[in-house]
C-alpha positions as CSV (number, residue, x, y, z in Angstrom):
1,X,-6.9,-14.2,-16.9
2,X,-9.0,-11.7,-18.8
3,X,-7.7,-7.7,-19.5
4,X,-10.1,-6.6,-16.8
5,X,-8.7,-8.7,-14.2
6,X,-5.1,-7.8,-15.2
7,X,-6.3,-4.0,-15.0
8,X,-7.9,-4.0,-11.7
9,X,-4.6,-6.6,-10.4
10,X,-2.6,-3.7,-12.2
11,X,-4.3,-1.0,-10.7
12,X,-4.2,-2.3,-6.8
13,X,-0.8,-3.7,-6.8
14,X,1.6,-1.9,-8.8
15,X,3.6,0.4,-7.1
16,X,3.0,4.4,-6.9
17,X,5.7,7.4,-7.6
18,X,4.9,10.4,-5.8
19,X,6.1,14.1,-7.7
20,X,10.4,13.1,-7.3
21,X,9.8,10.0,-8.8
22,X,10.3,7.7,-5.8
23,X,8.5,4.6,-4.7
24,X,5.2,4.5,-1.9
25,X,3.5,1.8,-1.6
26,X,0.4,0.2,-3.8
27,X,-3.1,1.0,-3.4
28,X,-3.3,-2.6,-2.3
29,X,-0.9,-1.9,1.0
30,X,-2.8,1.4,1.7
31,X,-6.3,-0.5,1.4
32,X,-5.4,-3.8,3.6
33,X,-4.0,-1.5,6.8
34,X,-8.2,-0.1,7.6
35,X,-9.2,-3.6,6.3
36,X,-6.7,-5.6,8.7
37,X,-7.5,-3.7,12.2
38,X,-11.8,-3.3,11.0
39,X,-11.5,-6.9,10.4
40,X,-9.1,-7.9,13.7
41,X,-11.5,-5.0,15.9
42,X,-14.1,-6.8,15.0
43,X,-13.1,-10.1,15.9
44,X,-11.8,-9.1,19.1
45,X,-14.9,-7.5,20.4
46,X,-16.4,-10.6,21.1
47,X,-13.3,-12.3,23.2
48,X,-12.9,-9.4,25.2
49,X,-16.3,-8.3,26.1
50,X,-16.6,-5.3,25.0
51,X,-13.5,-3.8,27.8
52,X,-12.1,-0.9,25.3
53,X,-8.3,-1.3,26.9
54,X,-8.5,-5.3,26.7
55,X,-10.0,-4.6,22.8
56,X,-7.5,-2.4,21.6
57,X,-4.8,-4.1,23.4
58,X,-5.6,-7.2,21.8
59,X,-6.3,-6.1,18.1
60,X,-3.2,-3.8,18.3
61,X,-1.1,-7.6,19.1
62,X,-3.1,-9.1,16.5
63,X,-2.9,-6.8,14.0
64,X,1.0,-5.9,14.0
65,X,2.5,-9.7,12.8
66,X,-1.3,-10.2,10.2
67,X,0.1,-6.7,9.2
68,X,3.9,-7.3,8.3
69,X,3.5,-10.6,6.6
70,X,0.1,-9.4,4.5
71,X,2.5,-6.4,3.3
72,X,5.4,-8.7,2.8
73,X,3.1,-10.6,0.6
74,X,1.7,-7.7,-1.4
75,X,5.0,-6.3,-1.6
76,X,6.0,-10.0,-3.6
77,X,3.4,-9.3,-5.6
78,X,3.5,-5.7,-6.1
79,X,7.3,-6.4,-7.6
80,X,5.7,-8.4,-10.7
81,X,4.1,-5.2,-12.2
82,X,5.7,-1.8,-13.3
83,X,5.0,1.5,-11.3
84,X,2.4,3.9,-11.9
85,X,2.6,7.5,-10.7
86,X,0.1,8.9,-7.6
87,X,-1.8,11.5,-9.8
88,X,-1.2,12.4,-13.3
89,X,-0.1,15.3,-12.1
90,X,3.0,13.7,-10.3
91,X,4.2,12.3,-13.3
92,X,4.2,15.9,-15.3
93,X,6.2,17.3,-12.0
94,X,8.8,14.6,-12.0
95,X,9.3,14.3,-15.8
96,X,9.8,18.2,-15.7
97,X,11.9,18.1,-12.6
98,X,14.2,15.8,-14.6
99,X,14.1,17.8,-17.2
100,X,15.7,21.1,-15.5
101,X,18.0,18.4,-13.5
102,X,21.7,19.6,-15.1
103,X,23.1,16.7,-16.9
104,X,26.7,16.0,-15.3
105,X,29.3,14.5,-17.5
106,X,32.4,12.5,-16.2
């Protein structure tokens, strides 16, 4: 696999600290929730004939199980890679945060 492909793999998956330095989830999980119900909507158009309570109805039962077990996947693959921070500017806030944090000896 070339550097590219690593860097864009890198860039999707790996999961994002916000300002305190804890976890939210990749770019990848934020991008396949829109995907999922466009793609599911879509589909379910058809079957229910265009009734708006039957469509939604059926692309909400759809698209909760296709939901968990695509972010269950992504979240497998989002643990192979190290976590980047949100913004550049999240990582300045939480390396100064921990740098006024008192140190506490025992």
């Amino acid at each position: 696999m070339s550097m590219v492909n690593m860097d864009v793999l890198r860039y999707a998956f790996a999961p994002r600290r916000d300002h305190k330095g804890m976890s939210t989830p990749s770019y990848a999980a934020r991008w396949f929730l829109p995907l999922c119900i466009a793609l599911i909507g879509g589909w379910a158009w058809g079957p229910t004939q265009g009734n708006i309570v039957m469509w939604s109805s059926l692309t909400v039962m759809i698209a909760t199980p296709v939901l968990s077990l695509g972010w269950h996947l992504i979240g497998l693959l989002s643990a192979r890679f190290e976590p980047l921070y949100i913004l550049d500017k999240a990582e300045i806030a939480h390396k100064a945060r921990q740098e006024r944090r008192p140190i506490i000896e025992s």
